[in-house]
Structures are given as C-alpha cells and as structure tokens.
C-alpha positions in Angstrom: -2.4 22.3 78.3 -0.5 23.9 81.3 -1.9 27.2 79.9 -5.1 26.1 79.4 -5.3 24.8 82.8 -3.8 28.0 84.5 -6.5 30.2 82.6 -9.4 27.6 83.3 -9.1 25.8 85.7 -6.6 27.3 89.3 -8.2 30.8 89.1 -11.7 29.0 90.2 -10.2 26.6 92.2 -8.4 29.4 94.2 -12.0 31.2 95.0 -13.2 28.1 96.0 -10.2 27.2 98.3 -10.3 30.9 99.8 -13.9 32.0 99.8 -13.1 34.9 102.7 -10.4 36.4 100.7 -12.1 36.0 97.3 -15.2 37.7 99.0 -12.4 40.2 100.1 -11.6 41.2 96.4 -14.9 41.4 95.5 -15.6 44.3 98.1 -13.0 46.1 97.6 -13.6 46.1 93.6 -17.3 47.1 94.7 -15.6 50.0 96.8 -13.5 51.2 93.9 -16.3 50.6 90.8 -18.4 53.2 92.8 -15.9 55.6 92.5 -15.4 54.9 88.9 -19.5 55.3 88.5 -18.6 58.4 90.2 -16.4 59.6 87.5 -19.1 58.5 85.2 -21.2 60.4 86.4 -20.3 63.6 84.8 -19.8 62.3 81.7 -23.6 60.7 81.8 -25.0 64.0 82.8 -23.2 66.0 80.3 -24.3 63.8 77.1 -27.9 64.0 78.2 -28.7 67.5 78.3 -26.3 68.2 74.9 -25.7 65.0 73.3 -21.6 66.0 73.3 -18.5 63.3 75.3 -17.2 65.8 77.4 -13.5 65.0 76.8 -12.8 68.0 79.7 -14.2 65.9 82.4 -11.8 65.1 83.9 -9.9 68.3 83.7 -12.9 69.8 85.7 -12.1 67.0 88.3 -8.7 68.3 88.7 -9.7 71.8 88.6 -12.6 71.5 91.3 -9.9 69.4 93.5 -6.9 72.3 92.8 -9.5 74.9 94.0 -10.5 73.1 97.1 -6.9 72.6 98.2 -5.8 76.0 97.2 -8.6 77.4 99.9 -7.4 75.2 102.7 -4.0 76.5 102.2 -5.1 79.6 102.4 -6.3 79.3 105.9 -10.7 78.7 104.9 -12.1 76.2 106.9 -12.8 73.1 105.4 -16.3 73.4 105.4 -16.7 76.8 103.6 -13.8 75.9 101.2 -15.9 73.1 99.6 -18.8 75.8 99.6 -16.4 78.2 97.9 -15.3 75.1 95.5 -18.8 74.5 94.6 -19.1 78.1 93.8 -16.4 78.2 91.6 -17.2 75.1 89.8 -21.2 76.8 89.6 -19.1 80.2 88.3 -17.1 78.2 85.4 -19.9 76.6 84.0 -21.4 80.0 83.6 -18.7 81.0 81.6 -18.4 78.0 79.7 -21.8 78.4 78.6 -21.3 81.9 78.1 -18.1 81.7 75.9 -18.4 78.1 74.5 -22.1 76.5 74.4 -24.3 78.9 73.3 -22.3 80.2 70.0 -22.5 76.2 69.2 -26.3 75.3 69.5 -27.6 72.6 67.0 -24.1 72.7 65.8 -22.4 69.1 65.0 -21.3 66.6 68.0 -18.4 66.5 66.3 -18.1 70.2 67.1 -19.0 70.4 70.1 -16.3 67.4 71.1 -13.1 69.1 69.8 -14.4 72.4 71.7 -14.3 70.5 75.1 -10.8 69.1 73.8 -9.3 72.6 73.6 -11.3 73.2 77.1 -9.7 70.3 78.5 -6.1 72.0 77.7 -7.9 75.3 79.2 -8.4 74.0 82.1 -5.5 72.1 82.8 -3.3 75.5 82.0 -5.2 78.0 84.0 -4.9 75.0 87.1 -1.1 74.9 87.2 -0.8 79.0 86.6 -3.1 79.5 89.8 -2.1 76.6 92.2 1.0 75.3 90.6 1.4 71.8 89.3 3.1 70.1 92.5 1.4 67.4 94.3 -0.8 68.5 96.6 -1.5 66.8 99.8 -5.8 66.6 100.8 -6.6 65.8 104.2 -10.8 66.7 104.9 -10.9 64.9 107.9 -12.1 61.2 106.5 -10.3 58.6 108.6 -8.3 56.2 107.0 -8.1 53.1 108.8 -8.0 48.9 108.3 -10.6 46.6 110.6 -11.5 43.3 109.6 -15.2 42.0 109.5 -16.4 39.0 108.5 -12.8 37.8 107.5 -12.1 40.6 105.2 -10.2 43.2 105.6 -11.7 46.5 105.1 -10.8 49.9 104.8 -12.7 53.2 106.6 -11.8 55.7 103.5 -13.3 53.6 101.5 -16.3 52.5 102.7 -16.9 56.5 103.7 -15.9 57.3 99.7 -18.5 54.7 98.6 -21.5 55.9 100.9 -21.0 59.5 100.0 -20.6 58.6 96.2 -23.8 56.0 96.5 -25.7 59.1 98.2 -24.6 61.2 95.3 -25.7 58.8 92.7 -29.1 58.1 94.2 -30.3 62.1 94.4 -29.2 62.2 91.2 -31.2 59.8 90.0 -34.2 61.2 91.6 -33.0 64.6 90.2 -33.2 63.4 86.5 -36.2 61.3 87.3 -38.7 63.3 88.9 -37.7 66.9 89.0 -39.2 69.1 86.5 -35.7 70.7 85.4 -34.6 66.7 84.9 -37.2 66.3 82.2 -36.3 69.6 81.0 -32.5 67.8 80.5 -33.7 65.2 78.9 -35.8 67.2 76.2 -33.3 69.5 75.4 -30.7 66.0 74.9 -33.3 65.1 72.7 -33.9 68.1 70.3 -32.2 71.8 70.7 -35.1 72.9 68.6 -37.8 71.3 69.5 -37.1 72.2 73.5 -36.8 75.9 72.7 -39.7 75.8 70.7 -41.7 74.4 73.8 -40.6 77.4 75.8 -37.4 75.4 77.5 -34.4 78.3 78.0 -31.5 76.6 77.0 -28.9 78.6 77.9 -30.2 78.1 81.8 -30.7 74.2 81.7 -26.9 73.9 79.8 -25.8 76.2 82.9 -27.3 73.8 85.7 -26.5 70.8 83.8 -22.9 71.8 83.7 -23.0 73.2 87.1 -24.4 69.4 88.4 -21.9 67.9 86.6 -18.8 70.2 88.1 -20.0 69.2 91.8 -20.2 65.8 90.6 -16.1 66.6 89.7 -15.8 67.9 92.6 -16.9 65.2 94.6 -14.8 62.8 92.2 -11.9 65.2 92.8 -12.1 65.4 96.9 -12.3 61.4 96.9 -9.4 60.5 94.5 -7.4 63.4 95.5 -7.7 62.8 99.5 -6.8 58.6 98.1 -3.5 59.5 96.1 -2.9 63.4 96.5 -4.0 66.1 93.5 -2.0 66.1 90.9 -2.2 66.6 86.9 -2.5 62.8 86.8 -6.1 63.3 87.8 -7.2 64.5 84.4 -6.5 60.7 83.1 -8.8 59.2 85.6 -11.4 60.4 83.0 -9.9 57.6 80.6 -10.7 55.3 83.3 -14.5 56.3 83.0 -14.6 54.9 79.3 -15.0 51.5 80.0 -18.0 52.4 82.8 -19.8 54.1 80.0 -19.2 51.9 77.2 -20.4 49.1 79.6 -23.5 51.3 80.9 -24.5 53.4 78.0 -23.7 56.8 77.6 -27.6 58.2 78.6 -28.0 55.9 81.7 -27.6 57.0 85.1 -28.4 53.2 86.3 -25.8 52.0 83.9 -22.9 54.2 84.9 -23.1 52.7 88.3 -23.8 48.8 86.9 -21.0 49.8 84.7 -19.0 50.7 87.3 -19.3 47.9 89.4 -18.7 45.7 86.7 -15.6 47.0 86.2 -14.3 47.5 89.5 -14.7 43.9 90.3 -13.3 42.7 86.9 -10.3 44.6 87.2 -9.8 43.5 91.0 -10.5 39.9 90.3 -8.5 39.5 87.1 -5.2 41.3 88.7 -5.5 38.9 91.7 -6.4 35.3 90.2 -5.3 35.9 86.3 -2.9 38.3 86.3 0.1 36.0 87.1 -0.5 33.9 84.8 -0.4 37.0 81.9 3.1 38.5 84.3 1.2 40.6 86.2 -0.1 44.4 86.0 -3.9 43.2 83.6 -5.8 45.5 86.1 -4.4 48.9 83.3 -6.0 47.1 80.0 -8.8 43.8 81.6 -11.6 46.7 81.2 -10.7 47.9 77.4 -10.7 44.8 76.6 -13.8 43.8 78.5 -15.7 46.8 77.2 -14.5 46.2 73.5 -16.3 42.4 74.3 -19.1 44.9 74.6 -19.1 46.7 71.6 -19.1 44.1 69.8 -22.8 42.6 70.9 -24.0 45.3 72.3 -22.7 49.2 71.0 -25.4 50.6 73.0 -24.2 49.2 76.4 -26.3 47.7 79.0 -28.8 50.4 79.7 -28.1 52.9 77.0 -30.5 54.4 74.3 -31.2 51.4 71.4 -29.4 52.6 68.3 -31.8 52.9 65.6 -31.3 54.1 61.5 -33.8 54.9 59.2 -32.9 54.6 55.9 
C-alpha cells in the first residue's frame, strides 16, 4: 500500500505543493529534449533520403566536434574554424558517398546498416589518430550563467543551445518542405529506381543529404561538447536519439522534435518525483522503457510513415 501510494499518489501531490519548481523541471527537460531532437535530427534526415539507420551518427557528431576543436587549437579563429568544420563535414560526406553509397544502391537496408556500423568504427579511429582521444575542452564564446525568472531558475547556455537548435530545426523543416531538392529527398527515400528514372542524380542528393546531416552533427557536436567537453563518449549520445525516434517516427522531422520533448521532460520529471522511490538514477532507462510503451501500440511512432503489408 506504502508503494502504491509513493508511485500514485506523493509524486502529484509534490507538483501540486511546488508548482514553481515543478514548472522548473519542466523547462529544463524542454531545454534538454531540444537538444536530443537535435541529435535526432540526423538520424531523421539520413533514413529519408536512403531508407538506412545511420548507426555512425553519432560518430560524425564526435568527428565534426574533434575537427572544430582541433582548429581552435591551432590558432583559427572561431568563426572560420566552424566554416572549416563545416567544410570538412561537406568533404566526408563526399567520400562516403564516393567509397560507400554508390557501390550499395537498391542494395538491402540490412546492408546498407552494417556498412555505417563499420563506418561508425572508421570514424571513431581516424578521430583519436588525428586529434588524440583526451578530453578536450570547447569554449565558442556562449555564456554560461544562472538568473532566475519567474521562480525558476534558468540557465543562459541553455536557453542559447535551444534557440540555435529550434532555428536549426525550423529551416530544416522548410528545407524538406518546400525546396525542390527536399522533394527530390523524399523521392529518392521512396524508390532508388523510380527517382533515377525521373531524371533525379542520386549520387548528388545522397551527397547533400549527408552533407545536411554532418552540419546537423556538427551543431549537435559544438552544443554537447561546449556542455560536458569532447570526448569519445559523444558517439553514445546517438543511443540517446533512439527513444526520440521511436517516439517520433523515423521519417518525421515534426516528430523528432515532439519526440524529443517528450522525452526530455519524462526523463527530467521521473528522476526528480519517481526516481527515489525506484533508489535513484531512472533518468538512464524511463525513456527505453517509455519508448518500448510505444512500440507496442504504436511501431510507427507518433508522426511516422503508417506501416502497411500486402499480402
């Protein structure tokens, strides 16, 4: 009954008691689920334009953040060093597409998965030969302070993280949405075939998609790596991403970011109000287990692609 009552019944009564502070954890799991929507991101733009997880997503978030900091230690100003980041991110997807995608059209998703496995491991390697695998410390000039508003207490970074991430996510949006190159993206998600058969080059839209999705890591990278330093435990904030995009849908710009905040909350408010009652420390498994809720009703996720089988 004491169980019952702690799960039930104090978590609610505590919100209720403490409406400022509650209203506190919310925001700051808004703050956070943008950045995981961030994270997301890539992911989402990858699987439209070639129907394939990227499982090295999160190895390209490293590996743009590992460039960036290697130009600032050499002495580039910060401004040009994310130009010469962005560059570098633009030049790997070339060669990605070069050496990896275009010897693998209208082959298997299966395929296609265990090749960005092995470029996951690529990835990570070539980082630590050319920058090393210490932490790295990433300071580009984003103050980092507390103020309170409202009762709450609320910090600069992140609100600065979230506006530049929201920014991100809107053109985006409007990219895929309205651009001619978007629909292009979506067509060739669709049907390799078909879009080359319509006159759609490939090769160039997997190039730009990939490119997109490598400033989108390196934005991811700049923002988590200026939070808690760049280091090789980067590549797992890709793992973090699942539950976004299970909750989402895997085709759904929209959803990453619902998905995101979902999740970002949850985590926040479940460590704060339930987590004592399970000993603490529910924030690393609430969203697996919220997202498995998911797949369960809904496989699809909230604004993904309806699943349908013809037999």
């Amino acid at each position: 009954m004491e169980l019952l009552e702690a799960i039930f019944v104090l978590p609610f009564a505590d919100m209720i008691d403490s409406p400022e502070f509650f209203m506190e954890v919310v925001v700051g799991g808004l703050l956070t689920g943008v950045l995981y929507s961030l994270v997301a991101l890539g992911f989402v733009l990858i699987f439209k334009a070639s129907g394939v997880f990227n499982f090295a997503q999160g190895a390209m978030v490293l590996f743009a953040a590992l460039a960036l900091v290697g130009f600032i230690e050499k002495g580039v100003p910060i401004p040009l060093a994310i130009l010469m980041a962005i560059g570098v991110m633009i030049a790997l997807a070339w060669v990605i597409e070069r050496l990896m995608l275009r010897h693998l059209v209208n082959q298997e998703g299966i395929i296609l998965f265990m090749a960005t496995i092995g470029l996951n491991f690529i990835l990570e390697g070539v980082g630590q030969i050319a920058w090393g695998s210490d932490v790295k410390v990433l300071d580009i000039g984003i103050p980092d302070e507390t103020f309170e508003f409202s009762g709450m207490l609320l910090s600069t970074f992140d609100l600065s993280a979230a506006g530049l991430a929201a920014i991100l996510v809107v053109t985006l949006s409007m990219f895929f949405q309205y651009t001619t190159v978007g629909r292009a993206l979506r067509a060739v998600a669709d049907d390799h075939q078909a879009a080359l058969s319509v006159g759609i080059p490939l090769k160039t839209i997997w190039i730009i998609v990939w490119s997109v999705a490598g400033v989108v890591a390196l934005v991811a990278g700049v923002i988590w790596g200026a939070k808690s330093g760049v280091q090789f435990s980067l590549v797992l904030i890709a793992l973090k991403a699942l539950p976004v995009l299970i909750l989402g849908g895997f085709t759904s710009i929209p959803g990453a970011i619902i998905g995101g905040l979902i999740i970002g909350v949850g985590e926040k408010v479940a460590e704060i109000y339930w987590g004592p009652v399970f000993g603490g420390a529910i924030e690393g498994w609430f969203a697996y287990m919220l997202a498995l809720g998911f797949l369960l009703y809904r496989p699809q996720g909230l604004f993904g692609d309806k699943i349908i089988e013809r037999v």
